[in-house]
C-alpha positions as CSV (number, residue, x, y, z in Angstrom):
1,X,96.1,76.8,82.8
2,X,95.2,73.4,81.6
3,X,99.2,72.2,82.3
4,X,98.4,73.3,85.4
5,X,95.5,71.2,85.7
6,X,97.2,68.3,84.5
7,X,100.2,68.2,87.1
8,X,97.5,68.6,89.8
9,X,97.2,64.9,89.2
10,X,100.8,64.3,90.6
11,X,101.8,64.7,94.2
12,X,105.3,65.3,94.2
13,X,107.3,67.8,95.9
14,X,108.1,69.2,92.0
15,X,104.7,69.7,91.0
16,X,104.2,71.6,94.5
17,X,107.3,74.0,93.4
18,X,105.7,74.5,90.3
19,X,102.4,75.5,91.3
20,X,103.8,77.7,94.0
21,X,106.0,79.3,91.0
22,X,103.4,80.1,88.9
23,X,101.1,81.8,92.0
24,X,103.9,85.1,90.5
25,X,102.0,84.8,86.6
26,X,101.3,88.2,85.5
27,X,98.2,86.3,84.1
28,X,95.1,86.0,86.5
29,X,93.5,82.4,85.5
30,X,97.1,81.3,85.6
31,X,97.3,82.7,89.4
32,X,93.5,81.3,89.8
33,X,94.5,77.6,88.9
34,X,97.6,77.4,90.8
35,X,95.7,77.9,93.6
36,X,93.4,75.9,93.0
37,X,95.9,73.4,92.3
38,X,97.4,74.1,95.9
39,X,94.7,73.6,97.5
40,X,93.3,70.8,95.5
41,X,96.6,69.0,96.6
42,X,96.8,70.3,100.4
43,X,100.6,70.0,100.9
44,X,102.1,72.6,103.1
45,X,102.4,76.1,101.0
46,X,104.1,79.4,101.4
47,X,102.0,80.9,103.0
48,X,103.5,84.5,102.9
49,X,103.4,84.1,98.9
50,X,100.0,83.1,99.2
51,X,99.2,86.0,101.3
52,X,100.7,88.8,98.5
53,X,98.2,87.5,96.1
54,X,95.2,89.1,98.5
55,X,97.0,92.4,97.3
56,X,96.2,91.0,93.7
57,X,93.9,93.6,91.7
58,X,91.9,90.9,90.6
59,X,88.5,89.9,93.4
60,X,88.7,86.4,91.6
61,X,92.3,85.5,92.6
62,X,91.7,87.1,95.7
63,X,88.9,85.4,97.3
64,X,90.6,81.9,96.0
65,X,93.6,82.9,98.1
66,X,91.4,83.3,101.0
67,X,89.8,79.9,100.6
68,X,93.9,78.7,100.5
69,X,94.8,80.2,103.2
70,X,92.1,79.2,105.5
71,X,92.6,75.6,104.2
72,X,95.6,75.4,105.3
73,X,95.5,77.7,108.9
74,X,99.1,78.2,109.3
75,X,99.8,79.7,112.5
76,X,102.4,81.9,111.5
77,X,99.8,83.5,109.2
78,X,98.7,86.6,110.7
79,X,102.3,88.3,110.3
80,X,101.8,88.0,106.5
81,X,98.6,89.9,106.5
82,X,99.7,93.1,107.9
83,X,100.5,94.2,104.1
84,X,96.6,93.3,103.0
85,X,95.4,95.3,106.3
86,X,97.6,98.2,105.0
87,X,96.4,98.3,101.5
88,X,94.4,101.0,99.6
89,X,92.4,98.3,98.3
90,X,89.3,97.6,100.0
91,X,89.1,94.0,98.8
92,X,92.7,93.5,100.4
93,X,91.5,94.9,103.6
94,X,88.2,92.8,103.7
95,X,90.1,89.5,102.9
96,X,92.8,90.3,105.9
97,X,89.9,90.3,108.3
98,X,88.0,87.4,106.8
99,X,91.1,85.3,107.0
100,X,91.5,86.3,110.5
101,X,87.7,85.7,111.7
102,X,88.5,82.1,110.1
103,X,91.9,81.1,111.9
104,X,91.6,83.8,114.9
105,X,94.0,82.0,117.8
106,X,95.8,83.0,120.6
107,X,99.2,84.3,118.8
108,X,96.8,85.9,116.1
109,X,95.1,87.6,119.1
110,X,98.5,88.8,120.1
111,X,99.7,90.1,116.7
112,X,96.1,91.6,116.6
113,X,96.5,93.5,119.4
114,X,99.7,94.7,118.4
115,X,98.5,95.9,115.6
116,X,95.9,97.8,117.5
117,X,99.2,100.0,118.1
118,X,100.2,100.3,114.6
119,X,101.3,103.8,113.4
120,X,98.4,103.5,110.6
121,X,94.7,103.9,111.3
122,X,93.6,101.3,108.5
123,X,95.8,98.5,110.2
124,X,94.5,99.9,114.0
125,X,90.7,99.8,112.8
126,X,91.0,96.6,110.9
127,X,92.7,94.6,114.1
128,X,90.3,96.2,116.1
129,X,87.4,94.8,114.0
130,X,88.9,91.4,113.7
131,X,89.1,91.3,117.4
132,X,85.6,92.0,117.7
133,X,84.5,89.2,115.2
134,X,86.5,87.0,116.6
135,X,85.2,88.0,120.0
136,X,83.8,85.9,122.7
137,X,85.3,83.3,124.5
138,X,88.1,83.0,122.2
139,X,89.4,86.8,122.2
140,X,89.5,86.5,126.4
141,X,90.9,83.2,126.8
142,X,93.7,84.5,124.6
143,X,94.0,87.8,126.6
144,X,94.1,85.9,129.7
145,X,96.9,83.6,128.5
146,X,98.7,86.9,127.5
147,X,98.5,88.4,130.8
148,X,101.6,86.2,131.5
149,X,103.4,87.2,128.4
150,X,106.2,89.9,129.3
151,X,105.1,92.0,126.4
C-alpha cells in the first residue's frame, strides 16, 4: 500500500500499468490505493477493470471505484456496468445507477433503454430508475436524437 503510494509520485505509462495491475489484489487497501492512485494521477484507465471492482464485497473499494469512474466519464462506460446492475449485491446495484445519474449521455440513454428489455427484472428496474434520475431534458433530447437511430 505505501509502494503504491510512492509510485503515485511518477507519471509514467509503467507506473499506470502497475496501478491498474494491482486494482486484481485479493487485499482490499491494496485495491483501495490503486485507485486512489488512478485517480490521483488521471491518465486514461480501463475502465471495464475498474467497473468489476463495483462487484467487489468490500463498500470501501466500491464507492472509490465510483468516484474513478465518474472522474474519468468514459463514454463507452455504461456497457461495463450491466454486470453491477445484475448483481445480488445491493451495493453493486446502487453504484451502477449512481455512476449512471453522474455520466448519463445520449449512448448511455441508449444502452439504458436497451436494457429496459433485458431478460432480468433487476437490470429492467435498475435502467428504468436510472432513466428517471437522469430525467429531464437530458433523457428526451437523447430519445429524440434516437428517433433517427435504425434500432
Amino acid at each position: 500500500m505505501h509502494i503504491i503510494n510512492v509510485l503515485t509520485r511518477f507519471d509514467t505509462p509503467q507506473v499506470h500499468k502497475a496501478l491498474q495491475e494491482q486494482l486484481k489484489d485479493s487485499s482490499k487497501l491494496v485495491r483501495k490505493a490503486a485507485l486512489a492512485g488512478i485517480a490521483k494521477l488521471k491518465t486514461k484507465i480501463n475502465t471495464e477493470l475498474v467497473c468489476t471492482l463495483l462487484l467487489d464485497p468490500d463498500v470501501e473499494v466500491i464507492n472509490k471505484a465510483i468516484d474513478v469512474i465518474v472522474q474519468f466519464n468514459d463514454p463507452e462506460t455504461v456497457k461495463y456496468l450491466i454486470p453491477a446492475m445484475k448483481a445480488d449485491n445491493e451495493f453493486s446495484r446502487r453504484a451502477a445507477v449512481e455512476i449512471l445519474n453522474a455520466i448519463g449521455t445520449t449512448n448511455s440513454v441508449k444502452t439504458l433503454l436497451e436494457a429496459v428489455a433485458d431478460e432480468d427484472w433487476w437490470v429492467r428496474s435498475r435502467a428504468s430508475d436510472a432513466l428517471a434520475r437522469i430525467g429531464g431534458e437530458r433523457v428526451v433530447s437523447a430519445v429524440l436524437e434516437l428517433v433517427r437511430d435504425k434500432d
